[in-house]
C-alpha angles and dihedrals in degrees: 000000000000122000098334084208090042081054097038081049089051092053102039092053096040084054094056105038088049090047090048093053099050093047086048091048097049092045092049079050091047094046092054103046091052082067095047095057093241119161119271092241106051082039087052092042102047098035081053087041095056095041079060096048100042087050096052091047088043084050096044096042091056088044094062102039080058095051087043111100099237094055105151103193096202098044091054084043086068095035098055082035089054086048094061088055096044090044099055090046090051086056090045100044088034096069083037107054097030119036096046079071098051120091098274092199091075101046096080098055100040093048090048085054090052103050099045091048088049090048089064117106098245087053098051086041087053084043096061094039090050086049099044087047090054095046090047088050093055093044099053083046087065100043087050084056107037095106091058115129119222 
């Protein structure tokens, strides 16, 4: 093994960008189908269905720019670095340049809805066992991989 620091920093940094990102794609999701009127369960289920899916892709693609031959772990140290930059201004300029141009006026009702509908028990129940999956696929990720040689 390389730098075992240079490696924790890799992980520690691509955990955080690709979390980022799915958070920042769900809530963009989220944002906009509170806009378009759509019901506050197929707009709970698909916004929580793309931050899965935008978290898997973000594991599996560092996964395999680890596994590839020309991994440079310290140039993958300031990409997924740089991602967490690039991902917490993109949460900051996306409510800023977007929403603004979205109709205002549905916004209210259809966030109330929401939010009650998300502070019921099944949905904090769904929540957790969305949460507890994605962290169990990453770990067995990681188990499958454990004997990879960097």
């Amino acid at each position: 093994m390389k730098n075992k620091f240079v490696i924790l920093g890799i992980g520690i940094f691509a955990w955080i960008s690709i979390r980022l990102f799915a958070f920042l794609a769900e809530r963009t999701v989220n944002e906009i189908f509170f806009h378009l009127d759509i019901n506050s369960t197929t707009n709970y289920l698909i916004s929580k269905l793309l931050n899965v899916i935008v978290f898997i892709s973000g594991i599996l693609f560092l996964l395999k720019t680890i596994k590839s031959k020309n991994f440079d772990e310290n140039k993958t140290l300031k990409f997924v670095f740089l991602f967490v930059f690039l991902a917490t201004i993109l949460q900051i300029i996306i409510p800023l340049l977007i929403f603004p141009k979205i109709n205002p006026y549905s916004f209210n009702s259809n966030s109330n809805n929401y939010y009650n509908f998300t502070l019921t028990n099944l949905i904090t129940v769904l929540n957790f066992l969305i949460e507890i999956s994605v962290y169990i696929f990453a770990y067995f990720i990681i188990l499958k991989n454990k004997k990879l040689n960097l």
